[in-house]
C-alpha atoms as an extended CHARMM CRD file, in Angstrom:
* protein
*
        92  EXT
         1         1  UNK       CA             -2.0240000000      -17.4220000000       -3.6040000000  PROA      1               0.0000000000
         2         2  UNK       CA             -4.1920000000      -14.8580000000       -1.6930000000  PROA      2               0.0000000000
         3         3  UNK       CA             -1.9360000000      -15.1980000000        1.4210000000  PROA      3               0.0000000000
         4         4  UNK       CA              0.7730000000      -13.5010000000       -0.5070000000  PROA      4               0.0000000000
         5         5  UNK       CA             -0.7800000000      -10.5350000000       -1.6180000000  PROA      5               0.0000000000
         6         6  UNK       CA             -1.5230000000       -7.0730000000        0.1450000000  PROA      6               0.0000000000
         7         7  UNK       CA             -3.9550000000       -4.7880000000       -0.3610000000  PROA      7               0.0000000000
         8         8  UNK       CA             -2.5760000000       -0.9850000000        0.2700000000  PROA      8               0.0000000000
         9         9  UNK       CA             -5.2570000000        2.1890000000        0.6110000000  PROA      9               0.0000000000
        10        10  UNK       CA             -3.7280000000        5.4610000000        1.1340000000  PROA      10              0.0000000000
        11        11  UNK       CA             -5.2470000000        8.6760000000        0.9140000000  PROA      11              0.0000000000
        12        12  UNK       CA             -4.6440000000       12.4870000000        1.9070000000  PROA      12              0.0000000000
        13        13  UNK       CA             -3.9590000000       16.0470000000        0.3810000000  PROA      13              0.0000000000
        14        14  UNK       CA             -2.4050000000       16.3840000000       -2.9300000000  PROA      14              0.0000000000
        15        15  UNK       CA              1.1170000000       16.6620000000       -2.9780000000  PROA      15              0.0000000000
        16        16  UNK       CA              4.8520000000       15.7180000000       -5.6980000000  PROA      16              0.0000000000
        17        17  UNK       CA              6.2340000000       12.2110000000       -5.5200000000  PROA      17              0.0000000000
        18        18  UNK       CA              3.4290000000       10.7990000000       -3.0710000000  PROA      18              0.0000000000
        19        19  UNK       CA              3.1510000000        7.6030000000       -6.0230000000  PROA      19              0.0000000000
        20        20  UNK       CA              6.6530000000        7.7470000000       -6.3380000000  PROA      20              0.0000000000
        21        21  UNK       CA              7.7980000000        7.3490000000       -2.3800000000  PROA      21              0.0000000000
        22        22  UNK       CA              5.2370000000        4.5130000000       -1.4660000000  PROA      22              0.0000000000
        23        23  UNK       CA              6.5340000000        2.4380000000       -4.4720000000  PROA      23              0.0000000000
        24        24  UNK       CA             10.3630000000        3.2470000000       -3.1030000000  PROA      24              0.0000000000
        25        25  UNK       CA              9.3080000000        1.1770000000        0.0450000000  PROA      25              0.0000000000
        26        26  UNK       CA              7.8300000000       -1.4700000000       -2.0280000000  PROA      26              0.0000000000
        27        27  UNK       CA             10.5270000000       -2.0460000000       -4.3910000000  PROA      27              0.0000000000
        28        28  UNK       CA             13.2740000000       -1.9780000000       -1.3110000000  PROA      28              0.0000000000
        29        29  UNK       CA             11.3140000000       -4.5640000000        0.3340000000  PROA      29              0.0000000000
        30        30  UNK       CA             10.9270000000       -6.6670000000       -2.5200000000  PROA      30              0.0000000000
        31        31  UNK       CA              7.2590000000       -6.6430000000       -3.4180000000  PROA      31              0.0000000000
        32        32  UNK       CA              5.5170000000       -6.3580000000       -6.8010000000  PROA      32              0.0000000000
        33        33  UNK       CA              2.8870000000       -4.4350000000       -7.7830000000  PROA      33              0.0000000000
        34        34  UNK       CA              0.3620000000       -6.1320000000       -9.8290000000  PROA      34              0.0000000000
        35        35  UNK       CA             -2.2600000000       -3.5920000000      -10.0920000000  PROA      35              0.0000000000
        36        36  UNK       CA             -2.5190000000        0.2000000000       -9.1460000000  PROA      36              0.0000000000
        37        37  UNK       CA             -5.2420000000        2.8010000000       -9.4400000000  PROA      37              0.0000000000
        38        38  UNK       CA             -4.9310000000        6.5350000000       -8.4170000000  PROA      38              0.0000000000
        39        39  UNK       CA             -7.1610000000        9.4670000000       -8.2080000000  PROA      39              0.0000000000
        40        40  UNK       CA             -7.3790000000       13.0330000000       -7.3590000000  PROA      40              0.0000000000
        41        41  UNK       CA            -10.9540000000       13.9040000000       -5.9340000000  PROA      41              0.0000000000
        42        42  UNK       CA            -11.3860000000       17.7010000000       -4.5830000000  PROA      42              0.0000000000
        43        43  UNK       CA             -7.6120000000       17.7190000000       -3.8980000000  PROA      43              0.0000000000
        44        44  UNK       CA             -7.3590000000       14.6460000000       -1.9960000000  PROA      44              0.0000000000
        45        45  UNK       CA             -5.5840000000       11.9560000000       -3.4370000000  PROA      45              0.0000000000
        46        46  UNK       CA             -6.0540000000        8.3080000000       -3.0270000000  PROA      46              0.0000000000
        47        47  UNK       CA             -4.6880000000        5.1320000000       -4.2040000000  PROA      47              0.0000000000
        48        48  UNK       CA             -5.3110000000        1.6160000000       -4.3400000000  PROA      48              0.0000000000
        49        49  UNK       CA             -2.7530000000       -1.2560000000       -4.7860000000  PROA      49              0.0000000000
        50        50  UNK       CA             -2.4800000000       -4.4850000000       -5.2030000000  PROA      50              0.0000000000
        51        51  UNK       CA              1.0330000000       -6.2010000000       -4.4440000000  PROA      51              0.0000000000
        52        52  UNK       CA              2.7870000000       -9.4780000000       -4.4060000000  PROA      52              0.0000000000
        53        53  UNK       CA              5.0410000000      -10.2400000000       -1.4510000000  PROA      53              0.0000000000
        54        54  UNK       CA              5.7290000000      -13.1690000000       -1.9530000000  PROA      54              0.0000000000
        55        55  UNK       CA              9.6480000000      -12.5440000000       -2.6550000000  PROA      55              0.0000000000
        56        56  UNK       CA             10.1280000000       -9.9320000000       -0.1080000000  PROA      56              0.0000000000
        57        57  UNK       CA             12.6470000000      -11.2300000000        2.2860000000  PROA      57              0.0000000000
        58        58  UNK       CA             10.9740000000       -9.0180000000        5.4690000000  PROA      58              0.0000000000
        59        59  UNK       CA              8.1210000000      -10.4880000000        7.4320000000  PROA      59              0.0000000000
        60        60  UNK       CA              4.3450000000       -8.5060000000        6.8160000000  PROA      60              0.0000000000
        61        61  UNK       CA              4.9010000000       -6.5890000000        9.9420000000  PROA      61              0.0000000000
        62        62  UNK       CA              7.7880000000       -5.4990000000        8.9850000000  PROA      62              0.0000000000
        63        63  UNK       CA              7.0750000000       -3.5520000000        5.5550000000  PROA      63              0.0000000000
        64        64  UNK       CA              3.4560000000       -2.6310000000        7.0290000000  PROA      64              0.0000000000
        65        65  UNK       CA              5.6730000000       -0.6060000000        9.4760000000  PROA      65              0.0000000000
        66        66  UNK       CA              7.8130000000        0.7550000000        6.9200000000  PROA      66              0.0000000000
        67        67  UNK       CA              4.6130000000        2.1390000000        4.9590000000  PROA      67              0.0000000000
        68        68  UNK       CA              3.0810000000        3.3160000000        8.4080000000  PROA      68              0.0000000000
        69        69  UNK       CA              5.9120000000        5.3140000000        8.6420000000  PROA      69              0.0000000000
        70        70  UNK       CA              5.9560000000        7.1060000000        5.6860000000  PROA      70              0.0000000000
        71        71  UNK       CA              2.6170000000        7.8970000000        5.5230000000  PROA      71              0.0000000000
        72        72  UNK       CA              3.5610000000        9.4770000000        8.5720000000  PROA      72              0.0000000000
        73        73  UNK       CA              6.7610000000       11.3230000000        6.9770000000  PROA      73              0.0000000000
        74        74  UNK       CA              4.0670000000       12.6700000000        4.1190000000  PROA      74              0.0000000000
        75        75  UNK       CA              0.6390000000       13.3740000000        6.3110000000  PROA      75              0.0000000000
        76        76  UNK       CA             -1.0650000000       10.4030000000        4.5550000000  PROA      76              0.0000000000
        77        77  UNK       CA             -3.3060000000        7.8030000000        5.7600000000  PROA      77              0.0000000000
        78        78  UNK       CA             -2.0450000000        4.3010000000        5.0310000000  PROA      78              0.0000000000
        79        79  UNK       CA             -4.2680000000        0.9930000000        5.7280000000  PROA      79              0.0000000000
        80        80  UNK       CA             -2.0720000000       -2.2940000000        4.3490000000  PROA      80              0.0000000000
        81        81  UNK       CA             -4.2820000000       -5.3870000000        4.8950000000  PROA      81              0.0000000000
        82        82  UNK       CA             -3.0560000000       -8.8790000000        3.6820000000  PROA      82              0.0000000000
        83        83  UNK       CA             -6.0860000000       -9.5530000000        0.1800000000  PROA      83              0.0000000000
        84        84  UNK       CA             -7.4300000000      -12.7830000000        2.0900000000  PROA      84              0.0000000000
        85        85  UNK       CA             -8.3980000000      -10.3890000000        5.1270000000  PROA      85              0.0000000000
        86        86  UNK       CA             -9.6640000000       -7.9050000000        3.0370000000  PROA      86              0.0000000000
        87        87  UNK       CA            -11.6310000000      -10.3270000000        0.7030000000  PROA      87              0.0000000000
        88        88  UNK       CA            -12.9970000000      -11.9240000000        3.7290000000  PROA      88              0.0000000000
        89        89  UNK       CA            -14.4230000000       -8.4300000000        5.3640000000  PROA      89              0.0000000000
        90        90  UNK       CA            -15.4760000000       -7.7070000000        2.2770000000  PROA      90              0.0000000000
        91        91  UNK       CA            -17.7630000000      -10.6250000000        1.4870000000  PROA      91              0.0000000000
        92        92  UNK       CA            -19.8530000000      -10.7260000000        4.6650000000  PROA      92              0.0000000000
């Protein structure tokens, strides 16, 4: 079900453990990752991800704010966009 998956862009300047801290707030707030693709280009990194929160006990708002903030903590930008919204933008 589309209403249960998220959709999580982040990008910003290279740096240790930036795969490895987002997936921290994932896993404490319960959500799997289904799919995941990473790149460096020119020293800026960027990910895409695709996760299930469907058992995550927190509401959306509430692990979008987590990821806001450590973005913040790392000089990233984060957007997290429930699939059906992004599907939707994406298809007009």
């Amino acid at each position: 079900m589309d209403g249960q998956k998220i959709i999580v862009t982040i990008s910003g300047q290279d740096q240790v453990g930036i795969v490895m801290k987002f997936t921290t707030v994932l896993t404490e707030f319960n959500v799997n990752i289904e799919d995941i693709k990473q790149t460096l280009m020119q020293g800026q990194f960027v990910m895409f991800l695709l996760g299930d929160i469907s058992n995550s006990t927190s509401t959306f708002k509430e692990l979008k704010q987590a990821l806001l903030d450590k973005a913040n903590e790392l000089g990233m930008e984060i957007w997290i966009q429930k699939k059906e919204i992004f599907d939707k933008m994406h298809n007009i």
